[in-house]
Kinemage of the C-alpha trace (Angstrom):
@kinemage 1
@onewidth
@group {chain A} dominant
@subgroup {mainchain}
@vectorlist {calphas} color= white
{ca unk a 1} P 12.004 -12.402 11.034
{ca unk a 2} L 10.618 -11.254 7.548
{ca unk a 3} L 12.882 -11.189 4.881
{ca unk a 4} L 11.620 -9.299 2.336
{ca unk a 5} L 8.374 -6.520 3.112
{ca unk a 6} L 5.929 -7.647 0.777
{ca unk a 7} L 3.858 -5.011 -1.360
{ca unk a 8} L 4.191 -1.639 -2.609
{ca unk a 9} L 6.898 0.594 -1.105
{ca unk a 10} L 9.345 3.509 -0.882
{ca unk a 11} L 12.938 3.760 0.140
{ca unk a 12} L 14.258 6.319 1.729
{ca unk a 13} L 14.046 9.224 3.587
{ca unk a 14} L 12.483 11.686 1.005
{ca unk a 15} L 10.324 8.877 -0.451
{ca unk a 16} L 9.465 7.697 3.467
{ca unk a 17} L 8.385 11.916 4.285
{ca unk a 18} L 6.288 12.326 0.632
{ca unk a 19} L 4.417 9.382 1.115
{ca unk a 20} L 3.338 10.036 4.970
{ca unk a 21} L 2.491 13.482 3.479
{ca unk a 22} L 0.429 11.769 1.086
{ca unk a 23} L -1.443 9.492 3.088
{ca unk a 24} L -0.111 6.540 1.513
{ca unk a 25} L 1.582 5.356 4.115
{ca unk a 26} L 0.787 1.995 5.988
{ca unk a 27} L 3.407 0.998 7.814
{ca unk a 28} L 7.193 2.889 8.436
{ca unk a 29} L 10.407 0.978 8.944
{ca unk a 30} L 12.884 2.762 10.726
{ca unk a 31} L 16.950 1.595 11.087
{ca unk a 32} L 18.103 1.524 14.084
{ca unk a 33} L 21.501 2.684 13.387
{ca unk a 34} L 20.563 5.652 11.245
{ca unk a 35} L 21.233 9.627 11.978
{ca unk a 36} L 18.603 11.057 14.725
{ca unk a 37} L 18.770 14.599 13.394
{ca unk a 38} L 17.700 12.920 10.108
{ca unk a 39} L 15.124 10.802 11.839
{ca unk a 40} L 13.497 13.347 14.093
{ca unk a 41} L 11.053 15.007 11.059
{ca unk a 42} L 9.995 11.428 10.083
{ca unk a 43} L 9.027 10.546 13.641
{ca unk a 44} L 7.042 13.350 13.874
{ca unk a 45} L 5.284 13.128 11.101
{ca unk a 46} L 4.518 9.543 12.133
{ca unk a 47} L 3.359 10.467 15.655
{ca unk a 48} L 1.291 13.075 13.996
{ca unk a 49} L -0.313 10.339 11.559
{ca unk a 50} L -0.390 7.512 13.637
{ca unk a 51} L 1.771 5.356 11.947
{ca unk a 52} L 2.851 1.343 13.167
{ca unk a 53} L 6.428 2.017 13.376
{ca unk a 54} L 8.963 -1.230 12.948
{ca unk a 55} L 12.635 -0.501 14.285
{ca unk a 56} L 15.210 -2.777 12.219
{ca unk a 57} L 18.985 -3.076 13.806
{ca unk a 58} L 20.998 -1.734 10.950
{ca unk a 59} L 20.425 0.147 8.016
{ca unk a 60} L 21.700 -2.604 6.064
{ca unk a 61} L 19.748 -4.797 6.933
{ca unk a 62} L 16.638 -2.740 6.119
{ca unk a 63} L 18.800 -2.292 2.230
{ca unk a 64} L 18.127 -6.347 2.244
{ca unk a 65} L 14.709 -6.192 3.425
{ca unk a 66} L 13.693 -4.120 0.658
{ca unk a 67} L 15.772 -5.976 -1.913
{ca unk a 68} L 18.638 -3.493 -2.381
{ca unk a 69} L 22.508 -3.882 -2.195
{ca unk a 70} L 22.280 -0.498 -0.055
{ca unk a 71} L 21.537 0.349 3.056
{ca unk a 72} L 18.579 2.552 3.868
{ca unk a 73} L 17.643 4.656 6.820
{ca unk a 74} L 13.935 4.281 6.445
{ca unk a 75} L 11.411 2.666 4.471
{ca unk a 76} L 7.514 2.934 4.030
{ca unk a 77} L 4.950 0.149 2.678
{ca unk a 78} L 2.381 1.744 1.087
{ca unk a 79} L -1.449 1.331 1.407
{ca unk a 80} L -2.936 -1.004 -1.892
């Protein structure tokens, strides 16, 4: 499993949407655990960009992944 996603990234929901809208996006990490209704714009906008998608079990663990004490519902690593 990968502990820590390595490069540049956002956290978050808003962060996550601005930077698909951006075309900065590489690579979306999605918890598992987190609220569809607030999930169901992201997914689109990945489907619409074509966007690798990683599902991770609980939004806690995706906090730890990107070196936080929080949890996080998604997070994005960036293009270099």
């Amino acid at each position: 499993m990968i502990y820590r996603l390595e490069g540049n990234k956002v956290v978050g929901v808003k962060q996550t949407v601005k930077a698909i809208k951006n075309g900065t996006a590489k690579t979306i990490y999605i918890a598992k655990d987190a609220d569809d209704k607030l999930m169901q714009s992201v997914k689109v906008l990945i489907d619409e960009n074509s966007l690798e998608v990683v599902y991770v079990n609980t939004m806690k663990d995706l906090g730890k992944l990107c070196g936080i004490d929080v949890g996080a519902a998604t997070a994005a690593v960036l293009n270099n």
